[in-house]
PyMOL Python script that loads the backbone (N, CA, C, O; Angstrom):
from pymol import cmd

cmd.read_pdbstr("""\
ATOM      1  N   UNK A   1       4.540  17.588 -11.636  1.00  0.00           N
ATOM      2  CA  UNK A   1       5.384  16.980 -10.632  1.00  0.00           C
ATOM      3  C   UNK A   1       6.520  16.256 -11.361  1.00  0.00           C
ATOM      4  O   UNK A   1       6.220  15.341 -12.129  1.00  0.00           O
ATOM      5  N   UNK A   2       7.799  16.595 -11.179  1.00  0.00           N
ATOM      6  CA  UNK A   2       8.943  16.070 -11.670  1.00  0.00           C
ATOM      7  C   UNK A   2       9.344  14.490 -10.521  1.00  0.00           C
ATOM      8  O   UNK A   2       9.848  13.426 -10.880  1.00  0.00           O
ATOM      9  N   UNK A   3       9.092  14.719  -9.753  1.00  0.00           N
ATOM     10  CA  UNK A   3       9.796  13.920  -9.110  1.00  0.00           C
ATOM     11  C   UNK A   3       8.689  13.643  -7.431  1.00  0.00           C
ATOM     12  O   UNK A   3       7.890  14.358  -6.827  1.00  0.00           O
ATOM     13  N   UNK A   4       9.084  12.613  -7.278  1.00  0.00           N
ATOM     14  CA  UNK A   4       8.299  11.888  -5.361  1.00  0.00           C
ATOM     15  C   UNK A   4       8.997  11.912  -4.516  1.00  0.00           C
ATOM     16  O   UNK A   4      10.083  11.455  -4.874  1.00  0.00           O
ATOM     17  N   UNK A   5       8.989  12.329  -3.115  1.00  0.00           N
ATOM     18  CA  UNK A   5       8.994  12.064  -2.014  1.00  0.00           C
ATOM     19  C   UNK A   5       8.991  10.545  -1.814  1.00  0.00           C
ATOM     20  O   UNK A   5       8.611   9.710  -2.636  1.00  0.00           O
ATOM     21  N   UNK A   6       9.721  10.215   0.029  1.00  0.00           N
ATOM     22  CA  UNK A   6       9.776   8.729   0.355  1.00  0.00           C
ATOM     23  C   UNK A   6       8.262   8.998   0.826  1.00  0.00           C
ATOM     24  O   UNK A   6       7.451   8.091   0.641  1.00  0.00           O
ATOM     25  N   UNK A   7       7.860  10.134   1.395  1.00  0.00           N
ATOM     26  CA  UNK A   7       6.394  10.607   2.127  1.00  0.00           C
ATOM     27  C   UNK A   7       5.656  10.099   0.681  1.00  0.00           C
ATOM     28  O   UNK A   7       5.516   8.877   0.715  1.00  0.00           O
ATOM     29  N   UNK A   8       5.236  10.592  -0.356  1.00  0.00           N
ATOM     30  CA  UNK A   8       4.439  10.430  -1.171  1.00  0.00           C
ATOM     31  C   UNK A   8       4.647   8.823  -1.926  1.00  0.00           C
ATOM     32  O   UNK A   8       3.660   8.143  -2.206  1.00  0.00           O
ATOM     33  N   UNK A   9       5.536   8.526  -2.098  1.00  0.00           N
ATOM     34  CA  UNK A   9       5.424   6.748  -1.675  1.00  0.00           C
ATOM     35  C   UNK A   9       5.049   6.175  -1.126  1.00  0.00           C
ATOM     36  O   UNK A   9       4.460   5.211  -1.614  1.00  0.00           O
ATOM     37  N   UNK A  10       5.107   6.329   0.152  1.00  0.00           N
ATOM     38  CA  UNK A  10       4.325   5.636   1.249  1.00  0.00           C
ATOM     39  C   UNK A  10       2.615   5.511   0.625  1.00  0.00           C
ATOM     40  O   UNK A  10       1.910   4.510   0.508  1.00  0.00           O
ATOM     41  N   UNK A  11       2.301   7.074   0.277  1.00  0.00           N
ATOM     42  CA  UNK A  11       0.682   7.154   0.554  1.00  0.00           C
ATOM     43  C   UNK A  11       0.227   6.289  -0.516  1.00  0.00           C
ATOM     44  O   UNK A  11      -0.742   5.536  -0.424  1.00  0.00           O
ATOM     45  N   UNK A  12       1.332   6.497  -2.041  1.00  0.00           N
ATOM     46  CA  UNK A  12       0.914   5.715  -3.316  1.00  0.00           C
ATOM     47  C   UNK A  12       0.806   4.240  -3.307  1.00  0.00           C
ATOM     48  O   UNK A  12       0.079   3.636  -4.095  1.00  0.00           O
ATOM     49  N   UNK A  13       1.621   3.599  -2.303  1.00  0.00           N
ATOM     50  CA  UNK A  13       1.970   2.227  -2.602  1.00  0.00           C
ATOM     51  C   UNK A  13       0.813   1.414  -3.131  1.00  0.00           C
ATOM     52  O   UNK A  13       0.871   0.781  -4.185  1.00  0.00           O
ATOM     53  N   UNK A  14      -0.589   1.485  -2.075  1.00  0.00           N
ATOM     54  CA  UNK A  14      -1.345   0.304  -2.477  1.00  0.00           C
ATOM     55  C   UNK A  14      -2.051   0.446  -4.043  1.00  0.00           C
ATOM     56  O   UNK A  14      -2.398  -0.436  -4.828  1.00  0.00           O
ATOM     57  N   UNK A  15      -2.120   2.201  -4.167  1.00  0.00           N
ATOM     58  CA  UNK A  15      -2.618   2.331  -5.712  1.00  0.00           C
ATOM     59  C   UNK A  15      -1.051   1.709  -6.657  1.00  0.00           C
ATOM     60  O   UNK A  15      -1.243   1.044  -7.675  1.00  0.00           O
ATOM     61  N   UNK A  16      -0.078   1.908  -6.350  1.00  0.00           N
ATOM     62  CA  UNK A  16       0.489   0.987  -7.146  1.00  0.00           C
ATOM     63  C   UNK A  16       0.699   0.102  -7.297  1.00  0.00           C
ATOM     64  O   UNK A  16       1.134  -0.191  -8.411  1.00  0.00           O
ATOM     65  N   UNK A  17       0.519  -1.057  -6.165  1.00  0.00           N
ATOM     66  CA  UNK A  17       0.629  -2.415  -6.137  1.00  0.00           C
ATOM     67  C   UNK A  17      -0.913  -2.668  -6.924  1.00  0.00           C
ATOM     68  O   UNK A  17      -0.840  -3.501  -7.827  1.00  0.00           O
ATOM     69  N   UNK A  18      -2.106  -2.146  -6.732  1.00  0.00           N
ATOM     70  CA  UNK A  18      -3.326  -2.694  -7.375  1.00  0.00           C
ATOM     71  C   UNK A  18      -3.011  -2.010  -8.654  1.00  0.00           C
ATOM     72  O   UNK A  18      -4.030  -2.430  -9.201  1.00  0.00           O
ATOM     73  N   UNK A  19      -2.466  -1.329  -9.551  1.00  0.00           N
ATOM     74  CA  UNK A  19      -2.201  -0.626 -10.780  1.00  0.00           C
ATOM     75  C   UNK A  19      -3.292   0.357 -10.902  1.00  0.00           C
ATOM     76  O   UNK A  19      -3.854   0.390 -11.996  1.00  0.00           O
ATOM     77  N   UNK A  20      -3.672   1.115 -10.037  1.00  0.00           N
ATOM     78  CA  UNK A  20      -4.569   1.745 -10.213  1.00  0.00           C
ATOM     79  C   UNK A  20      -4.147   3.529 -10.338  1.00  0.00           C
ATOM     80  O   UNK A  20      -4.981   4.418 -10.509  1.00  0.00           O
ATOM     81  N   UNK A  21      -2.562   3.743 -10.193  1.00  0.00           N
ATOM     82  CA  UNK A  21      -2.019   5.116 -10.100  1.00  0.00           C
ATOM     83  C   UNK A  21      -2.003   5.316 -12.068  1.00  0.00           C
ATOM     84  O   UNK A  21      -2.047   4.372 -12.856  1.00  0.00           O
ATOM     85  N   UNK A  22      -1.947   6.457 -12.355  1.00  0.00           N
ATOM     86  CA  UNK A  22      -2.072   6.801 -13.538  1.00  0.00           C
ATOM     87  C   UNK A  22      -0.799   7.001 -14.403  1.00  0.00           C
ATOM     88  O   UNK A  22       0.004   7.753 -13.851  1.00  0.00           O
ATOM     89  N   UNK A  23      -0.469   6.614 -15.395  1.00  0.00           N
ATOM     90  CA  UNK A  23       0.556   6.322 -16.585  1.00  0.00           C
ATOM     91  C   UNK A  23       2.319   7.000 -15.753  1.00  0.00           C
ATOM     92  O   UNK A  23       3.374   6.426 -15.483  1.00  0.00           O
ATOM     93  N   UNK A  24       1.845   8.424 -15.603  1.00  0.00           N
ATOM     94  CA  UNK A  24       2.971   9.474 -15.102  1.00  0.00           C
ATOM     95  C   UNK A  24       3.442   8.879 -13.470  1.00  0.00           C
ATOM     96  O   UNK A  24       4.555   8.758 -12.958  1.00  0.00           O
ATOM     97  N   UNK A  25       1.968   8.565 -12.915  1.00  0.00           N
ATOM     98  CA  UNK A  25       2.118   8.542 -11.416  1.00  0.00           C
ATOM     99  C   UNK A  25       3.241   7.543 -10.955  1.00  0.00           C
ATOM    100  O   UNK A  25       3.933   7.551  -9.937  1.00  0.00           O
ATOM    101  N   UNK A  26       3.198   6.576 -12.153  1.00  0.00           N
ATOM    102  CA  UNK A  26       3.576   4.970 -12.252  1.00  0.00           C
ATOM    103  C   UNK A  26       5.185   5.244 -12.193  1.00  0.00           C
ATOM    104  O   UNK A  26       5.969   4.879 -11.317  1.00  0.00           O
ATOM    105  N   UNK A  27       5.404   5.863 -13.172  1.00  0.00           N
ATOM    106  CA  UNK A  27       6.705   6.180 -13.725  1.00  0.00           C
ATOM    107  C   UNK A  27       7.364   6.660 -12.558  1.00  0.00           C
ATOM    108  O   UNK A  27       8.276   5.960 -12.121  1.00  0.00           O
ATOM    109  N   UNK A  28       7.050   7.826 -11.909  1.00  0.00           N
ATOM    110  CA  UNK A  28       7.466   8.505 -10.878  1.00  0.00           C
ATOM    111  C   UNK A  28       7.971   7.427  -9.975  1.00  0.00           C
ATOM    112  O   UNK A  28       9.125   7.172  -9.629  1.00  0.00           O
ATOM    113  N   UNK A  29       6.682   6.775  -9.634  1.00  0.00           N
ATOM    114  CA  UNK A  29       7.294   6.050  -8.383  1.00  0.00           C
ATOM    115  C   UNK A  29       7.712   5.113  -8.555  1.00  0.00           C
ATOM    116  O   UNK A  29       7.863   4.388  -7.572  1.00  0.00           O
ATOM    117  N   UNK A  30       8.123   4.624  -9.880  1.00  0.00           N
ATOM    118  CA  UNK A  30       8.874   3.563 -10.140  1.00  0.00           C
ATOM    119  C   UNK A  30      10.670   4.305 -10.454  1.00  0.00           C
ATOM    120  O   UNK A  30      11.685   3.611 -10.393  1.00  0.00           O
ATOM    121  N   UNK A  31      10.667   5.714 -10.756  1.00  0.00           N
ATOM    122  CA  UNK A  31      11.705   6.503 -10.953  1.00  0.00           C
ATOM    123  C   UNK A  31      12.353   6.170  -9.423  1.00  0.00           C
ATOM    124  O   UNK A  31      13.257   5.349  -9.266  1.00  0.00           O
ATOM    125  N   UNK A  32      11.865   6.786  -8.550  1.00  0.00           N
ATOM    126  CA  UNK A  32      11.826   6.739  -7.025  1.00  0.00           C
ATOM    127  C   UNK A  32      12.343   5.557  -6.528  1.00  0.00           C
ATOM    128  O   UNK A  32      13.184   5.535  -5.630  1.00  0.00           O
ATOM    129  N   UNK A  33      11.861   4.515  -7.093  1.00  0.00           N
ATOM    130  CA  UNK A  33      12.434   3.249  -6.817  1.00  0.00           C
ATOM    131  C   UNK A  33      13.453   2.730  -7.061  1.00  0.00           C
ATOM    132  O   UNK A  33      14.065   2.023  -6.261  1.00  0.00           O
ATOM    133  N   UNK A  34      13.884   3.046  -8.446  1.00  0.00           N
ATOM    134  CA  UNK A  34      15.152   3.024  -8.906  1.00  0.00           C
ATOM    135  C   UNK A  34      16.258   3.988  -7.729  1.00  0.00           C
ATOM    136  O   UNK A  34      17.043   3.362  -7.017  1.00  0.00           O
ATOM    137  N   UNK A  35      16.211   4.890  -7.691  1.00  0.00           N
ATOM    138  CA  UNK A  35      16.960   5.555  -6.505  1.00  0.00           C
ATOM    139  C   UNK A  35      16.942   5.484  -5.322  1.00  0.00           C
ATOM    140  O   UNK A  35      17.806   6.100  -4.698  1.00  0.00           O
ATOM    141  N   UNK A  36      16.062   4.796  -4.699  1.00  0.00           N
ATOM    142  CA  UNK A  36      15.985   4.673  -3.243  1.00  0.00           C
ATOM    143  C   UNK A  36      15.605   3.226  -2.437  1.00  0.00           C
ATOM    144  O   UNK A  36      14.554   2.627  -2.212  1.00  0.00           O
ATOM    145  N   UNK A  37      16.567   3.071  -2.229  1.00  0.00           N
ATOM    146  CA  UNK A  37      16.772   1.426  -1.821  1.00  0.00           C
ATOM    147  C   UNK A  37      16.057   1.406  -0.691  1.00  0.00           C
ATOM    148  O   UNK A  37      15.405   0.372  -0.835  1.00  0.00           O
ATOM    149  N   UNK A  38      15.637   2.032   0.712  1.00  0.00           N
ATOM    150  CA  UNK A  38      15.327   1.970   1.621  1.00  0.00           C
ATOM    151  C   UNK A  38      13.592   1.903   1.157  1.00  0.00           C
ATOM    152  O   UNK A  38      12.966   1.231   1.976  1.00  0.00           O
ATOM    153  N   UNK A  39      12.791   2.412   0.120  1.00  0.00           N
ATOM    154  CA  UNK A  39      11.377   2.271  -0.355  1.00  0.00           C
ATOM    155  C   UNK A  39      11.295   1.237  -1.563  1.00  0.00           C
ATOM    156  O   UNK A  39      10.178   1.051  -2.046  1.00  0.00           O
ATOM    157  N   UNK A  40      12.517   0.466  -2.158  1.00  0.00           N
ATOM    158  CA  UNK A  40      12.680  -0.320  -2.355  1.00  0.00           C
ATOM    159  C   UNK A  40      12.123  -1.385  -1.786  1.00  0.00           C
ATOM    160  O   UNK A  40      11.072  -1.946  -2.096  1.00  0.00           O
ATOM    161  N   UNK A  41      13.172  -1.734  -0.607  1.00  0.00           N
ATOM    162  CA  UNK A  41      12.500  -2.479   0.373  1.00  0.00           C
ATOM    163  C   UNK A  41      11.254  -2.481   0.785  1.00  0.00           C
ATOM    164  O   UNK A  41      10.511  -3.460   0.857  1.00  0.00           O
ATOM    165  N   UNK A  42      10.973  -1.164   1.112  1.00  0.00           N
ATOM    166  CA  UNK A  42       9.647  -1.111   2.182  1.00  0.00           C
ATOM    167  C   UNK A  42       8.069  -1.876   1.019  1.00  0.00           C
ATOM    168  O   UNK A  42       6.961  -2.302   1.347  1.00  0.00           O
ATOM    169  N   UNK A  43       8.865  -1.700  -0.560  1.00  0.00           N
ATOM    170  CA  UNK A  43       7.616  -1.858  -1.188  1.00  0.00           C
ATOM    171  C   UNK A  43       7.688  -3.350  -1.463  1.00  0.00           C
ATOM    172  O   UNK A  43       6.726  -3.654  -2.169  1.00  0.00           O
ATOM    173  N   UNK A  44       8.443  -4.390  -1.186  1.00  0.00           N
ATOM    174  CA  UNK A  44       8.878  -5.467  -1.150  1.00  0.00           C
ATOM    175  C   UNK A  44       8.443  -6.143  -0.057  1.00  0.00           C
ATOM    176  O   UNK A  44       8.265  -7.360  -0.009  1.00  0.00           O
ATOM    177  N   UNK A  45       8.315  -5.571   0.588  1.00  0.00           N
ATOM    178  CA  UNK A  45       7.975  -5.969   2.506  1.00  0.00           C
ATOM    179  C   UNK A  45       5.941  -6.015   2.556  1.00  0.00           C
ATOM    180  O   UNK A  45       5.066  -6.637   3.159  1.00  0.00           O
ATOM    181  N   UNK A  46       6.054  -4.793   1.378  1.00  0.00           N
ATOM    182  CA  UNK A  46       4.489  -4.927   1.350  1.00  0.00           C
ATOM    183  C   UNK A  46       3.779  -6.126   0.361  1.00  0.00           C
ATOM    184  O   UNK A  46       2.758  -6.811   0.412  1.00  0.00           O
ATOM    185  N   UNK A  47       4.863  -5.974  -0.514  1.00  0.00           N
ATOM    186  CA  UNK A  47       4.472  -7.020  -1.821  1.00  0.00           C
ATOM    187  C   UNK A  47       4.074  -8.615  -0.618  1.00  0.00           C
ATOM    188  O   UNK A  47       3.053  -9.218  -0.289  1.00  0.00           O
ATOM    189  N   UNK A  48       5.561  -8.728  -0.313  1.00  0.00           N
ATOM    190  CA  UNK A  48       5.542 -10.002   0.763  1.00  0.00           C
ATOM    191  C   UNK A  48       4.132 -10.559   2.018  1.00  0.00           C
ATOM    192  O   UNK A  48       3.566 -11.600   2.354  1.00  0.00           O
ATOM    193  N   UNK A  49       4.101  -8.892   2.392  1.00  0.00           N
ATOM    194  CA  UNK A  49       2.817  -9.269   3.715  1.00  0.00           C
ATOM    195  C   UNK A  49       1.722  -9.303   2.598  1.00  0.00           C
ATOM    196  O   UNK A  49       0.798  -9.914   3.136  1.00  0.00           O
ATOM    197  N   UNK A  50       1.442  -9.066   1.687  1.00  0.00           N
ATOM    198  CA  UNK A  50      -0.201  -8.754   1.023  1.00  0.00           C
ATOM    199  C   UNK A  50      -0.166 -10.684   0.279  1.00  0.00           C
ATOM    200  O   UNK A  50      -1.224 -11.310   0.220  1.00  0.00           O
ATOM    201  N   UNK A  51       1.097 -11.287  -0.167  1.00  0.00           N
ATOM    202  CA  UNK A  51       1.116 -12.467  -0.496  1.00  0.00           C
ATOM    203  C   UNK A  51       1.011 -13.169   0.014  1.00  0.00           C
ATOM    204  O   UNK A  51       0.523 -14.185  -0.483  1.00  0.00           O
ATOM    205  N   UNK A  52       1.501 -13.128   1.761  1.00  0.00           N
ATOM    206  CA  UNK A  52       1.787 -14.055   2.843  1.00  0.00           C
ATOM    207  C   UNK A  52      -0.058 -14.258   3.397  1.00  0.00           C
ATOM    208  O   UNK A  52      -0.470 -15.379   3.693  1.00  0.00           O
ATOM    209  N   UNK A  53      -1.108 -12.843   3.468  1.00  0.00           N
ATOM    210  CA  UNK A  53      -2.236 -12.399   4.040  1.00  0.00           C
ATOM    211  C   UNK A  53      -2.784 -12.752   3.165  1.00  0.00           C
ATOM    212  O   UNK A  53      -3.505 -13.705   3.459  1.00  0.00           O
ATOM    213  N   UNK A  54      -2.848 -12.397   1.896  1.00  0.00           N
ATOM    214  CA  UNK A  54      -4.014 -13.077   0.641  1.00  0.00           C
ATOM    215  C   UNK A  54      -5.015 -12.359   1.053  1.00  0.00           C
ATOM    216  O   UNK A  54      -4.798 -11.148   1.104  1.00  0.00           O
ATOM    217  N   UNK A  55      -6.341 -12.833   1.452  1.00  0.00           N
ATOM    218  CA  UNK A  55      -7.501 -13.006   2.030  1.00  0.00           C
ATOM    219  C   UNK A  55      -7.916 -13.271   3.007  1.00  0.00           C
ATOM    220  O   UNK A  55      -7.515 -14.434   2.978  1.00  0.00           O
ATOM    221  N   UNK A  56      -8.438 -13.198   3.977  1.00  0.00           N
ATOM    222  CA  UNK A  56      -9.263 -13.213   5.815  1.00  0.00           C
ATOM    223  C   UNK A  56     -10.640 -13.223   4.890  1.00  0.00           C
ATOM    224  O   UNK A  56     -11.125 -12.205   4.397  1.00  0.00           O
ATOM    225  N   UNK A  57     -11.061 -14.260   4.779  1.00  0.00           N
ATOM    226  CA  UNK A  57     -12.229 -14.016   4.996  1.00  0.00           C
ATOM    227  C   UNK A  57     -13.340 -13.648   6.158  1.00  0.00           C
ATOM    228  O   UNK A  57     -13.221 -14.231   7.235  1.00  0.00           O
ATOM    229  N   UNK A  58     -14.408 -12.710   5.986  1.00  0.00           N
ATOM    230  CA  UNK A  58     -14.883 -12.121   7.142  1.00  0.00           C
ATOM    231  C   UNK A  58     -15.554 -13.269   8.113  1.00  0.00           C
ATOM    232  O   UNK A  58     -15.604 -13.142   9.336  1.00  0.00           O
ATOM    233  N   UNK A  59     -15.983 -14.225   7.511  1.00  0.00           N
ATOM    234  CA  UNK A  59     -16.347 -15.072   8.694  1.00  0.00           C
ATOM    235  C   UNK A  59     -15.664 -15.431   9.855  1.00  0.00           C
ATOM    236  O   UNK A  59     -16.009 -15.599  11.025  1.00  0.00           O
ATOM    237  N   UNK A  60     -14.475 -15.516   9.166  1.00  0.00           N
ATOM    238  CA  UNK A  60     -13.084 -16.059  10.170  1.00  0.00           C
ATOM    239  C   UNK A  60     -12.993 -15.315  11.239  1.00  0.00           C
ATOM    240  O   UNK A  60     -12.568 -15.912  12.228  1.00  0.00           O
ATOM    241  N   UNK A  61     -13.260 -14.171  11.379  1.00  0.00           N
ATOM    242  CA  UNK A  61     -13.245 -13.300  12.555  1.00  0.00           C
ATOM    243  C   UNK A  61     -14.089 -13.079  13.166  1.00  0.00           C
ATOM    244  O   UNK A  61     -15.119 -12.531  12.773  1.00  0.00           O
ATOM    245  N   UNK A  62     -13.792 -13.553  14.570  1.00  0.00           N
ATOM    246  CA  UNK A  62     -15.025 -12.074  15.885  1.00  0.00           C
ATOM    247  C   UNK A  62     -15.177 -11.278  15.100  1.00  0.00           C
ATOM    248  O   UNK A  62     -14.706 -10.599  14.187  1.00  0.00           O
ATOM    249  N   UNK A  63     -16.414 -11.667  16.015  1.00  0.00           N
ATOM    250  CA  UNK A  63     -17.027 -10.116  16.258  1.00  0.00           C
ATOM    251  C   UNK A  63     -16.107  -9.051  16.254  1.00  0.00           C
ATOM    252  O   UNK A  63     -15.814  -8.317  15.311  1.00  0.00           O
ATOM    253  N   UNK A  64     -15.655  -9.046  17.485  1.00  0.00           N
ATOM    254  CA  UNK A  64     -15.182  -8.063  18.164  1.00  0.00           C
ATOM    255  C   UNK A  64     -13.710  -7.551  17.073  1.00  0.00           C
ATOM    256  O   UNK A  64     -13.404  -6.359  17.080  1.00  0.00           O
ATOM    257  N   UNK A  65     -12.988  -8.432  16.292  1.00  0.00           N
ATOM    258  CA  UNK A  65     -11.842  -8.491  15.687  1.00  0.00           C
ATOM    259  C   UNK A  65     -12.419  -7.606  14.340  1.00  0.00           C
ATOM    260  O   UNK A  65     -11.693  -6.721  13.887  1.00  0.00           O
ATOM    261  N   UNK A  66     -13.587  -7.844  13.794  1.00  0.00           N
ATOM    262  CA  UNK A  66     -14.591  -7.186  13.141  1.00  0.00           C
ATOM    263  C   UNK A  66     -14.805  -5.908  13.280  1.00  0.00           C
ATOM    264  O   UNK A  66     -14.552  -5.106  12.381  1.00  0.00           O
ATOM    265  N   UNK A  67     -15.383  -5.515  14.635  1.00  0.00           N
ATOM    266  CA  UNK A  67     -15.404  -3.981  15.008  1.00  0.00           C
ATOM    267  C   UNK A  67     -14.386  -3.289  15.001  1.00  0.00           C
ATOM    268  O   UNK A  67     -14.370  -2.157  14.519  1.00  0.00           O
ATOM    269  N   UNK A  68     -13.010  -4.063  15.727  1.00  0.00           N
ATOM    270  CA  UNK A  68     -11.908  -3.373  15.691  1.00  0.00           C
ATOM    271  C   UNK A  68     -11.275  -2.643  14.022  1.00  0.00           C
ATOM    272  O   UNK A  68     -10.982  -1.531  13.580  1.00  0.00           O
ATOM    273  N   UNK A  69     -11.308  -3.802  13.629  1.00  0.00           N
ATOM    274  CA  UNK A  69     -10.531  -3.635  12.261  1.00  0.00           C
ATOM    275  C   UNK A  69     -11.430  -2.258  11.304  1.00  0.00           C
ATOM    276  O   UNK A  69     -10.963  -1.318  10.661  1.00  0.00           O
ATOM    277  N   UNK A  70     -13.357  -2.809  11.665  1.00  0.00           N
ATOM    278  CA  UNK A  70     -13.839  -1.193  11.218  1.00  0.00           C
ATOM    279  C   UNK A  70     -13.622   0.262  11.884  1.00  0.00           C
ATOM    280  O   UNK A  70     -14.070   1.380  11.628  1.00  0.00           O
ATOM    281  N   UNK A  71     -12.755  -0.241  12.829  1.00  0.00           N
ATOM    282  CA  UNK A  71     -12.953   0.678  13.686  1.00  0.00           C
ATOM    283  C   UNK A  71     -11.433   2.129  13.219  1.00  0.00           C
ATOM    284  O   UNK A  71     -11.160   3.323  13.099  1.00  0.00           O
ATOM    285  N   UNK A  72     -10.939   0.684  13.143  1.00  0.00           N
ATOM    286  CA  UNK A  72      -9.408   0.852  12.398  1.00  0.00           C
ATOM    287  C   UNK A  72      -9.097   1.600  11.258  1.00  0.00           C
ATOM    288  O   UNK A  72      -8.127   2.301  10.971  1.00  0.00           O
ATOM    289  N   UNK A  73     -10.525   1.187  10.437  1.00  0.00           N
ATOM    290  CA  UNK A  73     -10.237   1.728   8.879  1.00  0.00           C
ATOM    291  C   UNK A  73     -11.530   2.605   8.705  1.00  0.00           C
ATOM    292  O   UNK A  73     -11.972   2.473   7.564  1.00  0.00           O
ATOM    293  N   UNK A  74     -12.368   3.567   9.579  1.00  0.00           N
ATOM    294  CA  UNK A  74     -13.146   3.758   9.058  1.00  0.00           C
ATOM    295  C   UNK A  74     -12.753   5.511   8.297  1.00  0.00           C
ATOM    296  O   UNK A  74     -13.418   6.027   7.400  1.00  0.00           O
ATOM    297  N   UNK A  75     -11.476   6.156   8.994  1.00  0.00           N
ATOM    298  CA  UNK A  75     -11.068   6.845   8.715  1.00  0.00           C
ATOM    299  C   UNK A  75     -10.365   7.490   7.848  1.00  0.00           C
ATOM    300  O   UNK A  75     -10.195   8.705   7.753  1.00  0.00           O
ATOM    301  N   UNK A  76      -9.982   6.692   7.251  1.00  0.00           N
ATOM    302  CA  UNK A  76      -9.108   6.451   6.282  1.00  0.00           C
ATOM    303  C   UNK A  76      -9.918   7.188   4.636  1.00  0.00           C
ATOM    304  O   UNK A  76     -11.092   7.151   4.266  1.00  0.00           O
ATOM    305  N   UNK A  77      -8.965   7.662   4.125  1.00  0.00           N
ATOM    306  CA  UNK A  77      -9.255   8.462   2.900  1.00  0.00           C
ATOM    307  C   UNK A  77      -9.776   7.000   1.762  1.00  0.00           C
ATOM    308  O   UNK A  77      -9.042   6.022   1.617  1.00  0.00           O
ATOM    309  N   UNK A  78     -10.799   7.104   1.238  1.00  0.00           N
ATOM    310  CA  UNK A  78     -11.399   6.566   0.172  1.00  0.00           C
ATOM    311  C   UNK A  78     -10.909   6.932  -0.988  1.00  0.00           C
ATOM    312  O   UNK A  78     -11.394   6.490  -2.030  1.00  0.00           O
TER     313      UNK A  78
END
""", "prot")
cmd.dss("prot")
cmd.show_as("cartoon", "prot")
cmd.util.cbc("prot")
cmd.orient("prot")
């Protein structure tokens, strides 16, 4: 792969914000970044909400806010 998509950014972000994308993967989407101001932002916006959110701890929530949120993520690619 020479080069990323704004699509394949999107999916990478949280492995790159936790550093968990691999040496090449990194580069790419940091290449990507350099050129594209609009995923620029968007990865800035994420940096911001994940700093602003921190932590929920699970007690803090219903029940019901509980089910939802598993309900929310149970689909989701691992």
């Amino acid at each position: 792969m020479s080069h990323i998509s704004c699509q394949q950014l999107v999916e990478l972000v949280t492995s790159y914000l936790d550093g968990s994308l691999d040496p090449e993967s990194t580069q790419l989407f940091e290449e990507h970044l350099a050129v594209c101001p609009g995923c620029e932002t968007y990865v800035e916006q994420f940096r911001v909400t994940i700093a602003r959110l921190g932590e929920v701890p699970v007690g803090s929530l219903s029940d019901d806010a509980q089910r939802r949120l598993l309900e929310a993520f149970r689909d989701l690619p691992r």
